[in-house]
C-alpha positions as CSV (number, residue, x, y, z in Angstrom):
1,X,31.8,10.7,-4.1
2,X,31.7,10.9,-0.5
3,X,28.4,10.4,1.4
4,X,27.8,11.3,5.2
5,X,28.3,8.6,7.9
6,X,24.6,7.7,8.4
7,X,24.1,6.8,4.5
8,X,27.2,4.8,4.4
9,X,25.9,3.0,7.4
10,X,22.1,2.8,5.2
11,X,23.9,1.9,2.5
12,X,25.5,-1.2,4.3
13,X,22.2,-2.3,5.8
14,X,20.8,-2.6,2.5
15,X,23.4,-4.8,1.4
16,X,23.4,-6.8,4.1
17,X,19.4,-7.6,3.1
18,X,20.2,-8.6,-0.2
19,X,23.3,-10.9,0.8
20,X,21.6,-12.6,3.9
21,X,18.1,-13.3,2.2
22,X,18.9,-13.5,-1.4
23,X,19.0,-17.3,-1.9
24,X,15.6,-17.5,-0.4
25,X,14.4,-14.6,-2.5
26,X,15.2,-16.9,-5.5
27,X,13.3,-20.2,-4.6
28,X,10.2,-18.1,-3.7
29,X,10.4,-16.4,-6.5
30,X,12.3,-18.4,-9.7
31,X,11.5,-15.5,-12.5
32,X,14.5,-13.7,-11.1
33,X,17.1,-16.5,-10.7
34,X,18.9,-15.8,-14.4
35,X,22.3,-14.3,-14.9
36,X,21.2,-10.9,-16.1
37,X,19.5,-10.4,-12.5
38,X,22.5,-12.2,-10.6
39,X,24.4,-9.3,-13.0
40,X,23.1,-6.7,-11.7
41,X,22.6,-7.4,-7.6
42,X,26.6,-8.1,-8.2
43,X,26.9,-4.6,-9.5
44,X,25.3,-3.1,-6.6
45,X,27.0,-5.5,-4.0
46,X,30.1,-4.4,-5.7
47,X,29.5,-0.4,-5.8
48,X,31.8,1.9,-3.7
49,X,34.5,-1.2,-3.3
50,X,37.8,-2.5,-4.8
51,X,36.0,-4.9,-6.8
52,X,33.9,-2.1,-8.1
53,X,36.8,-0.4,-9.3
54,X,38.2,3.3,-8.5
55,X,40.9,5.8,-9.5
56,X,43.1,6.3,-7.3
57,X,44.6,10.5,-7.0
58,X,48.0,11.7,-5.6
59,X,48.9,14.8,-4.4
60,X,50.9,16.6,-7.3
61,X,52.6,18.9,-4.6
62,X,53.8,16.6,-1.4
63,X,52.9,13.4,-2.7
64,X,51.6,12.5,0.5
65,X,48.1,13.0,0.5
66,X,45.9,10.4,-1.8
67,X,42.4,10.3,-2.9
68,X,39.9,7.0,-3.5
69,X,37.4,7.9,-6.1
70,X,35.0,4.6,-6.6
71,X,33.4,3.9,-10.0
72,X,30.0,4.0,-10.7
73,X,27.9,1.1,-10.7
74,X,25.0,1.8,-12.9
75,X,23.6,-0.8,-11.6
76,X,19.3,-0.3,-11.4
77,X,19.3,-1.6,-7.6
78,X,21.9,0.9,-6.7
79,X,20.5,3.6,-4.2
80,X,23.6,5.7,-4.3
81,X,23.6,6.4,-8.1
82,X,19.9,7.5,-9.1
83,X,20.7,10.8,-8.8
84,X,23.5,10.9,-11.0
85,X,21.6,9.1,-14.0
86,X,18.5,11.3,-13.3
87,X,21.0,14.7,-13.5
88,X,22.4,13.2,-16.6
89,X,18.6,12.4,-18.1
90,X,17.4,15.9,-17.2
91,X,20.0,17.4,-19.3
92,X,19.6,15.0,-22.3
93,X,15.8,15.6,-22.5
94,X,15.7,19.5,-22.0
95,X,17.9,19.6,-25.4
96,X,15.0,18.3,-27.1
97,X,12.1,20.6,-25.8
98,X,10.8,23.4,-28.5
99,X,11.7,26.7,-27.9
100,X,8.4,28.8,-27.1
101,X,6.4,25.6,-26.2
102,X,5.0,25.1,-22.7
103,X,4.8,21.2,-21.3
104,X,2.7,20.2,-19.4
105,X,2.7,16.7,-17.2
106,X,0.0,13.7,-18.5
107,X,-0.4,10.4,-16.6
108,X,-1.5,7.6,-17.9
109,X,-2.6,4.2,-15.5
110,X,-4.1,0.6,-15.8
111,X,-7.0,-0.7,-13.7
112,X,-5.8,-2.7,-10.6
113,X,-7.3,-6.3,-12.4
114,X,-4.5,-5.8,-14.8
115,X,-1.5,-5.4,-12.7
116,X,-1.3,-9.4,-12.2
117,X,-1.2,-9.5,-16.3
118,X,1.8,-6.9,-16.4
119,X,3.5,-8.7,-13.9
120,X,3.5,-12.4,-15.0
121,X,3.4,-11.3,-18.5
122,X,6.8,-13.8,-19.9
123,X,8.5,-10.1,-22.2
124,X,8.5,-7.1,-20.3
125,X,10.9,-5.8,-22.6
126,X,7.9,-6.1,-25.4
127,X,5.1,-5.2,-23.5
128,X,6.6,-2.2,-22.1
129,X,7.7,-1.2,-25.3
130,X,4.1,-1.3,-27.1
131,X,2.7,0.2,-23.4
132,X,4.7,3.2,-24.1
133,X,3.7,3.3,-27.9
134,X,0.0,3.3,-27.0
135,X,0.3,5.8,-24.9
136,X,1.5,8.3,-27.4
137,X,-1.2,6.9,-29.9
138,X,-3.8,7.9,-27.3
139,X,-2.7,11.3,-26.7
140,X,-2.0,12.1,-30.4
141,X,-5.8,10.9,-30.9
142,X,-7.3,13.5,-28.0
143,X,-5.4,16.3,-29.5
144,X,-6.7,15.7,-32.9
145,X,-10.0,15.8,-31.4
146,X,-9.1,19.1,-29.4
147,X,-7.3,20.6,-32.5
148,X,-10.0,19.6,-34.7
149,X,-6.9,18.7,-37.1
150,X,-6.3,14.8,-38.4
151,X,-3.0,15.5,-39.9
152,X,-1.2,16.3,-36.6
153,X,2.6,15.6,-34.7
154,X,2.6,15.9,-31.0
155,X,5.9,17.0,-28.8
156,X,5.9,14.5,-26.3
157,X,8.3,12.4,-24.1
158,X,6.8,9.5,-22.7
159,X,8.2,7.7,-19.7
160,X,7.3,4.3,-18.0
161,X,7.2,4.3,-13.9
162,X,6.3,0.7,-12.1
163,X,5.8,1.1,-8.7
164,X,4.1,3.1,-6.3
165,X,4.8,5.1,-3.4
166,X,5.9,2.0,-0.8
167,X,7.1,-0.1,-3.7
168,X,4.2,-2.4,-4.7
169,X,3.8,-2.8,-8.7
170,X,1.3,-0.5,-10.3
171,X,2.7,0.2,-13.8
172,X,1.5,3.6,-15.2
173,X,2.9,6.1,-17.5
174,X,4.3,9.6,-17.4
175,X,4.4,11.8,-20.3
176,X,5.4,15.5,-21.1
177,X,3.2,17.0,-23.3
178,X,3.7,19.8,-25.6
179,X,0.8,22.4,-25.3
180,X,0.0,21.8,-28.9
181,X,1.0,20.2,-32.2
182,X,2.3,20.6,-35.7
183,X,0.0,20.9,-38.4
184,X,1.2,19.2,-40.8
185,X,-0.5,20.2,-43.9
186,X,-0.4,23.8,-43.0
187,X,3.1,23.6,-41.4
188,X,2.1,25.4,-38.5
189,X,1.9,25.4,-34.5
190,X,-1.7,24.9,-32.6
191,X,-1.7,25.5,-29.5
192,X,-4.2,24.3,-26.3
193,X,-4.8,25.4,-23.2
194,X,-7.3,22.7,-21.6
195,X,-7.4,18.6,-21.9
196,X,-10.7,17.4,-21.5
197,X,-11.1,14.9,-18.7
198,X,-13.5,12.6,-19.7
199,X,-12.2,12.9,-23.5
200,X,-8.7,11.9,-22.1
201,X,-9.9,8.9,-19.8
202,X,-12.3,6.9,-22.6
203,X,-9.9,7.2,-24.8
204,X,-6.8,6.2,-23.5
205,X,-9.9,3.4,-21.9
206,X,-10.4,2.3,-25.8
207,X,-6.6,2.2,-26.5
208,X,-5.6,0.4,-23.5
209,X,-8.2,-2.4,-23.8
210,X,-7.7,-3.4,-27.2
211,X,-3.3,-3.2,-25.8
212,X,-4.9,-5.6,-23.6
213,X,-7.1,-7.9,-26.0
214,X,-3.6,-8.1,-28.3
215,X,-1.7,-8.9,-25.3
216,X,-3.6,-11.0,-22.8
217,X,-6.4,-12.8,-25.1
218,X,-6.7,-15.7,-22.3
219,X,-8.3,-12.4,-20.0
220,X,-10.6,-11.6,-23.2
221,X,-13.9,-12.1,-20.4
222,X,-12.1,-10.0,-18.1
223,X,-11.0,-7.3,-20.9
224,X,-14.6,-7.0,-21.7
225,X,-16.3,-6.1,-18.2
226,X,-13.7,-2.9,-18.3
227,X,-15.8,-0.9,-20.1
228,X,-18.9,-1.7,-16.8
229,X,-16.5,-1.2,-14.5
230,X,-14.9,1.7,-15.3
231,X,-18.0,3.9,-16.9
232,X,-15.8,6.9,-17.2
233,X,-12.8,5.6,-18.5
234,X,-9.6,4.6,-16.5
235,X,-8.3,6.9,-14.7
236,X,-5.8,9.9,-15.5
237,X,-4.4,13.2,-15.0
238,X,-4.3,15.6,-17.8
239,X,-2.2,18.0,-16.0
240,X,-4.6,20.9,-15.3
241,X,-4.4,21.5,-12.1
242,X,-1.2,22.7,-10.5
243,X,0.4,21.0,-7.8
244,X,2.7,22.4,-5.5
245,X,5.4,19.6,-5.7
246,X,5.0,19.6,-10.1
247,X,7.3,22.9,-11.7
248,X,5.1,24.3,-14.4
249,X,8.3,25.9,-16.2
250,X,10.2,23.5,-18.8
251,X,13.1,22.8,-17.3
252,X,12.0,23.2,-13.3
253,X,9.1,19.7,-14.7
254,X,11.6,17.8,-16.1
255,X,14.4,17.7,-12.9
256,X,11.3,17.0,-11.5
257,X,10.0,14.2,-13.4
258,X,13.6,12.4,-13.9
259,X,14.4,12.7,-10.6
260,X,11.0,11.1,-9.8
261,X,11.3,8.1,-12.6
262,X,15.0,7.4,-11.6
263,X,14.7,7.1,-8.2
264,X,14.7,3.4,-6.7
265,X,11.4,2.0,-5.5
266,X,12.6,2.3,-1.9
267,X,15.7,5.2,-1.7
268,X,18.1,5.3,0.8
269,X,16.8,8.3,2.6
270,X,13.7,6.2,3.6
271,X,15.2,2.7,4.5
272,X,14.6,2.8,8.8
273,X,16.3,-0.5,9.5
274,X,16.3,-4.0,9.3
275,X,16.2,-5.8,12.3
276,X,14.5,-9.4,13.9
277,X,13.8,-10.3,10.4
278,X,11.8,-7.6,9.5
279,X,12.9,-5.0,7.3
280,X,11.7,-1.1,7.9
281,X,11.0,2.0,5.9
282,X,8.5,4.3,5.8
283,X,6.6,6.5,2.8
284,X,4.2,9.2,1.9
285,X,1.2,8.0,1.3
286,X,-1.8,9.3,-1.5
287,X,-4.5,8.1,0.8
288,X,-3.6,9.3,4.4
289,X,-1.3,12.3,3.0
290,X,1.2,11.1,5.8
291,X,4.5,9.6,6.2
292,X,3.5,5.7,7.1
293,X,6.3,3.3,8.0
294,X,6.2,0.2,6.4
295,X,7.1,-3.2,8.4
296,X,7.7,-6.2,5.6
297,X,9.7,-9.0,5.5
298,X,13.3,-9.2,3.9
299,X,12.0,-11.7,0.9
300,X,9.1,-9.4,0.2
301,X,11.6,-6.4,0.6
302,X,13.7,-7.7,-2.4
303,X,10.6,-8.3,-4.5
304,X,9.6,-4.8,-4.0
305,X,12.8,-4.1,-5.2
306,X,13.9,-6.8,-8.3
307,X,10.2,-6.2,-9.8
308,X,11.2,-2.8,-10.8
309,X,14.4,-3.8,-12.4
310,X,13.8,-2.8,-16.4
311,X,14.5,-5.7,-18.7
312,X,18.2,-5.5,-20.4
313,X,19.0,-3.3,-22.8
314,X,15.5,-1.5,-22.6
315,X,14.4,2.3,-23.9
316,X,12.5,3.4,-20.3
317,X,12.0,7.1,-22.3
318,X,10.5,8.1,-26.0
319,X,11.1,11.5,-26.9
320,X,9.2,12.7,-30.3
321,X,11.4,14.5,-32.2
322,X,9.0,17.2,-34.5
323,X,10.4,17.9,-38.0
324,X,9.0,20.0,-41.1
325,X,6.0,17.3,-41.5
326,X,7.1,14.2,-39.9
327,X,7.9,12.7,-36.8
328,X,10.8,10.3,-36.0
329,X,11.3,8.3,-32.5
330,X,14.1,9.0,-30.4
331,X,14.9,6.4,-27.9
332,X,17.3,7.4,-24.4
333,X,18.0,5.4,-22.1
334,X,17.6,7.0,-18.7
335,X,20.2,4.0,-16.6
C-alpha cells in the first residue's frame, strides 16, 4: 500500500521515538520488558521493510516495470494498519446483526479511583475478559426489567476500549445493543424504544462493584464508599440521544464503532512532531470541544502507547449469537 509523502515521513518519526527512547521506557516501566512486548514493537519497527517481508510484482508485458508490495504487520502499535483490521472487523460483525433489528450504541465506564486497579492489576487477559462478561450481565438484567420478561437473550456485541482521547488509560466498554430481546419461553421478539438512565447507571453500579469486590478485595474500604460517591450510579450512555458523529443505521454504527476501537491511542494523522526531547500531537477534547495539542515526553509517549497493547491471544469483541431459546458466545478477534 502506498501512503503520501507526509505520512511516510510521520510514520518514520514515530519509529524513531520508539528506537531512541525505548531502553529507557523499559527501566521506568519493567511490566513491559517481556518478549511478547519486545514481539510486537519488532513488528511495528519491522512494517513496510525487507525484514517485514513483501511480494515482489513484474510486469507480465515488458518485464521492465516491478512492483514492491510490503506485508502486513498486524502488529497492535502499528499506525499504518488499523484501518485495514477495523474494515476487516466491520464486515465480520455486520454478518451477525438480525435482520429487522435496530442497534443502538451503550457505554459502559469505571469511576476514575478504579483506573489504578485496572492498570496494575498482574492478568489483563482475565480481568478484561470477566469486564466484558459483566457488562453483558448488566445489560441483560436492565432489559429484563424494561421487558418485564426473566426468561430473556439479548443481541449484543460488546467491545473493550482503554484509553481516552489523548491516550491516558480510562478503560470503559462499548456495546451494540439490539433494540430488544428474545423471549424465550414464548419464542418471540420484544422490542424497546427507551433505556432508563438512572435504571442503567445503578445497575451496571451493583454489577461493577461486586466485579470489583471479586477482583480487588485489598480495595474492599474503597469498593464500599462507591455507592456515597456516586449516588446515581456510575456513569453511562444508553444511547438515546443522537449524536452527529454516531450512524443510527446498522451498518453506517458499526464502521463507526470498529473504526473507533481499532484505531491506535495516538494515530498517525495526529502525531505533530518530535523534537528537543519532547514529543507532539494534538487531540479533540470532551471538555474544551477543541483540538488541544499535547506536549509530553518520549517515555511517557510510549506508555500512552504500550498500555493499550491487548494481552496475547486475547478476544477484544463478544458477539451474542441468538438461537431458538439459547444463546452461545462468539468470540472475534478484531487484530
Amino acid at each position: 500500500m502506498a501512503y503520501p509523502n507526509h505520512n511516510k515521513r510521520k510514520v518514520q518519526t514515530y519509529k524513531s521515538i520508539f528506537i531512541e527512547n525505548i531502553e529507557s521506557f523499559k527501566k521506568e516501566y519493567p511490566k513491559f520488558d517481556t518478549a511478547y512486548h519486545e514481539s510486537v514493537i519488532k513488528k511495528m519497527l519491522d512494517c513496510g521493510t525487507v525484514e517485514g517481508g513483501y511480494a515482489e510484482y513484474d510486469c507480465m508485458h515488458c518485464g521492465g516495470d516491478k512492483h514492491v508490495v510490503f506485508f502486513s504487520c498486524k502488529s497492535k502499535l502499528c499506525l499504518k494498519c488499523a484501518k485495514r483490521y477495523a474494515a476487516e472487523a466491520a464486515e465480520s460483525i455486520a454478518s451477525q446483526l438480525i435482520q429487522g433489528v435496530k442497534y443502538r450504541q451503550v457505554v459502559l465506564t469505571i469511576p476514575k479511583q478504579f483506573r489504578n486497579l485496572f492498570y496494575d492489576h498482574d492478568d489483563h487477559k482475565q480481568l478484561y475478559s470477566a469486564f466484558m462478561k459483566i457488562a453483558f450481565q448488566c445489560l441483560e438484567e436492565v432489559l429484563r426489567i424494561i421487558l418485564k420478561r426473566e426468561n430473556i437473550k439479548i443481541a449484543a456485541i460488546t467491545f473493550i476500549h482503554t484509553h481516552s482521547r489523548n491516550g491516558e488509560y480510562k478503560p470503559h466498554i462499548h456495546v451494540i445493543l439490539g433494540e430488544g430481546a428474545l423471549d424465550v419461553d414464548d419464542e418471540k421478539w420484544l422490542t424497546f424504544k427507551k433505556i432508563n438512565l438512572s435504571t442503567l447507571r445503578k445497575t451496571w453500579q451493583k454489577h461493577l462493584l461486586a466485579f470489583a469486590a471479586l477482583h480487588f478485595p485489598q480495595e474492599i474500604r474503597l469498593i464500599w464508599q462507591m455507592e456515597l460517591l456516586y449516588p446515581d450510579g456510575f456513569y453511562t450512555h444508553p444511547g438515546e440521544k443522537s449524536n452527529d458523529k454516531v450512524p443510527r443505521n446498522n451498518k453506517g454504527l458499526l464502521r463507526y464503532l470498529t473504526a473507533y476501537l481499532a484505531s491506535p491511542p495516538i494515530s498517525l494523522g495526529r502525531l505533530e512532531g518530535y523534537s528537543n526531547g519532547r514529543v507532539y500531537y494534538h487531540y479533540n477534547s470532551h471538555e474544551t470541544g477543541k483540538k488541544e495539542l499535547e506536549v509530553v515526553s518520549p517515555v511517557l509517549f510510549l506508555k500512552r502507547m504500550m498500555q493499550h497493547v491487548m494481552p496475547k491471544n486475547f478476544q477484544r469483541i463478544v458477539i451474542s449469537k441468538l438461537g431458538m431459546g439459547k444463546v452461545r458466545i462468539q468470540p472475534l478477534r478484531l487484530f
